[in-house]
N, C-alpha and C positions, 0 to 999 in steps of 0.2 A: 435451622436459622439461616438466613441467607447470606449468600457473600457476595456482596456486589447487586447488580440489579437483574432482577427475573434469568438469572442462569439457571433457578430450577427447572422455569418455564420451558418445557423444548422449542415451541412457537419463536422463542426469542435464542434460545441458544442454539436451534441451527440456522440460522437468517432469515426464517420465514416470515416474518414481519416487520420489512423495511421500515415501519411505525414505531420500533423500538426506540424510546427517548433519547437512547445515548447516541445514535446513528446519524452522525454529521453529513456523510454524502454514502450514498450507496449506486454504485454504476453495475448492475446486468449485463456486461457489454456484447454478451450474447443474446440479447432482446433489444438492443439500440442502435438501429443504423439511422442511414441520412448524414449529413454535414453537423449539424447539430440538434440537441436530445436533451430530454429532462432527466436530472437525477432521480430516480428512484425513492425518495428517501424524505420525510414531509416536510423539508427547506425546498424544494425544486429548483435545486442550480441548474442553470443554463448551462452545459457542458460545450464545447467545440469543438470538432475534430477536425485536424490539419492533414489530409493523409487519411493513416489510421484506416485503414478497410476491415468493412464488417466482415464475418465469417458466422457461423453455427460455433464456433467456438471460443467466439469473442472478438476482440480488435485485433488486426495483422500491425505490426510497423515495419517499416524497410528498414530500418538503418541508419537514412540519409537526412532524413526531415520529417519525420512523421513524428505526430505529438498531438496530445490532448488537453486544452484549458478547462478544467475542472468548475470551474468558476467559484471554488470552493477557498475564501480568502481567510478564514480565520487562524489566528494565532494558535497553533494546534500546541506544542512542547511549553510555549509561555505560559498559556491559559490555563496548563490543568496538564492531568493525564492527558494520554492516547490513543489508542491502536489502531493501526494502519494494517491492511492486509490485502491479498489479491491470489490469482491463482496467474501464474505467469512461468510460460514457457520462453527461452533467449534461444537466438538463432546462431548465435557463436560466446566466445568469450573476452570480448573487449570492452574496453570500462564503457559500462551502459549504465543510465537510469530506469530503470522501470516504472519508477513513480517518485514523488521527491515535493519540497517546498524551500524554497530559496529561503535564507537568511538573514541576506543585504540585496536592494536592488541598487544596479549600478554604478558601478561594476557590482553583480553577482555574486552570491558566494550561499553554499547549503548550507541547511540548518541540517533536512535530513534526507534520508534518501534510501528507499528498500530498493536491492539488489545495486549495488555502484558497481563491483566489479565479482561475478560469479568467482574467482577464484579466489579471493581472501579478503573481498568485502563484500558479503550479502547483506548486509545490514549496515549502518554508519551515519554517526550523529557527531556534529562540529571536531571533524578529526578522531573520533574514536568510533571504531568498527568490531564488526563481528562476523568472523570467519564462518565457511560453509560445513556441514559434519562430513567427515570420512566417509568418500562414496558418495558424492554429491554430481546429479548431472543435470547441469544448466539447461539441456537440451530438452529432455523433460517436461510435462506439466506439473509442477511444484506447487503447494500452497506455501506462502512466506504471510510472517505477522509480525510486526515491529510494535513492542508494548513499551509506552515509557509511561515512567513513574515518577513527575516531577518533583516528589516531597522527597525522595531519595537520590534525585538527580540520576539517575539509571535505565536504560531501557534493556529489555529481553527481546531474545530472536529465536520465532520457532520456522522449523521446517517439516512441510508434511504432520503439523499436531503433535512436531517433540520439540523442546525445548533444546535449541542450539549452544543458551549460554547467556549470560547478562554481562553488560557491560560495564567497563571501570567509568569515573566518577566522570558526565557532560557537565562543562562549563559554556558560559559565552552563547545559551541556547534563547532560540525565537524565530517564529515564522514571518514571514514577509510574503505579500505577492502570494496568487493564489498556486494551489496544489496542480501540477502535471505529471498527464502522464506520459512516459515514453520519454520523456526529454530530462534537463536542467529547466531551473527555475526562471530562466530569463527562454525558452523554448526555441534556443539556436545552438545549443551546444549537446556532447553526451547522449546523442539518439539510441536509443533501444531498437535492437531489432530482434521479430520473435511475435508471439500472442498473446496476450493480456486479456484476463474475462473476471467479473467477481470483484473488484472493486470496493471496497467496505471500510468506513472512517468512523472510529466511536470516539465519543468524547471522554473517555473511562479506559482505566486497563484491565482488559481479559483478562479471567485467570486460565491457569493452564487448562484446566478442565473442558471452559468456553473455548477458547484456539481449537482442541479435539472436537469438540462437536462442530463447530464450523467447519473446519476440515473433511467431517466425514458426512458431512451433511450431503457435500458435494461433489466428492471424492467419485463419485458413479461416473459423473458427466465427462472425466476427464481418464477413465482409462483406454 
């Protein structure tokens, strides 16, 4: 019996089929240079990159102002489930975003946000967070996945295909303004510095199973 949609399927639970329904934005960011590029994924958001230099191993950011407009505006935590996920290497340890969706526009404020600060918030949803596991190195090529679960109000945080931990109860949640990466939700503030590649937005929450095969689906490219 199935749980969820086509996780038996391997096509669909290692990411090989950006066609897969639940798949809101999907960025290869190691197949996407130029200034701006199509998502992968069969909405074809117009992405933009500020900055952000390509590599063979996905987007570089400095630090300073590099950032990506996703073009990807939907109510992600309001709407429904989510997972968010990406394979992301930090070049130090000061509050960064890696990827995120504002909240409130103007003045600003996050709904949510994978990796806010490598040391005690890899994950964090309107004030509530989830620490990194024991033996955690930023510096790294790391897979991170952020699953929320709106009928429980809860999201889970895996690292590398293990489960970090679920979160106590989000209040006050909704997205605004579209998805970025490398930056805050208003794309001036909180710059990520480091590589980002892999990319992947479902409209659904993995289950722990799906996170492991995603994980090692891709897990080669990045040792």
């Amino acid at each position: 019996m199935k749980t969820g949609i086509y996780w038996q399927d391997p096509k669909y639970a290692l990411g090989r089929w950006p066609t897969d329904p639940s798949t809101v934005l999907y960025l290869p960011l190691h197949k996407l240079d130029g200034a701006s590029f199509m998502s992968k994924d069969v909405y074809g958001h117009l992405a933009v990159a500020h900055g952000a230099l390509w590599t063979p191993r996905g987007r570089s950011f400095d630090g300073n102002d590099d950032y990506i407009d996703t073009g990807l505006t939907k109510d992600l935590s309001g709407g429904g489930d989510f997972t968010a996920e990406a394979w992301i290497e930090a070049a130090n340890i000061n509050k960064i975003f890696a990827f995120s969706q504002a909240h409130a526009l103007d003045p600003y404020s996050t709904d949510w946000v994978v990796m806010l600060n490598p040391i005690d918030s890899l994950f964090y949803m309107r004030g509530v967070a989830l620490a990194p596991p024991t033996g955690f190195d930023v510096t790294r090529r790391n897979h991170l996945a952020l699953v929320w679960e709106k009928e429980v109000e809860k999201f889970k945080g895996y690292v590398n295909g293990e489960l970090v931990g679920q979160s106590a109860t989000v209040s006050g949640y909704g997205g605004a303004g579209s998805v970025k990466i490398g930056a805050r939700g208003d794309g001036t503030t909180s710059f990520f510095g480091g590589r980002i590649d892999e990319v992947r937005i479902r409209n659904r929450a993995l289950t722990g199973i799906e996170i492991q095969l995603s994980y090692l689906a891709a897990k080669w490219r990045y040792r």
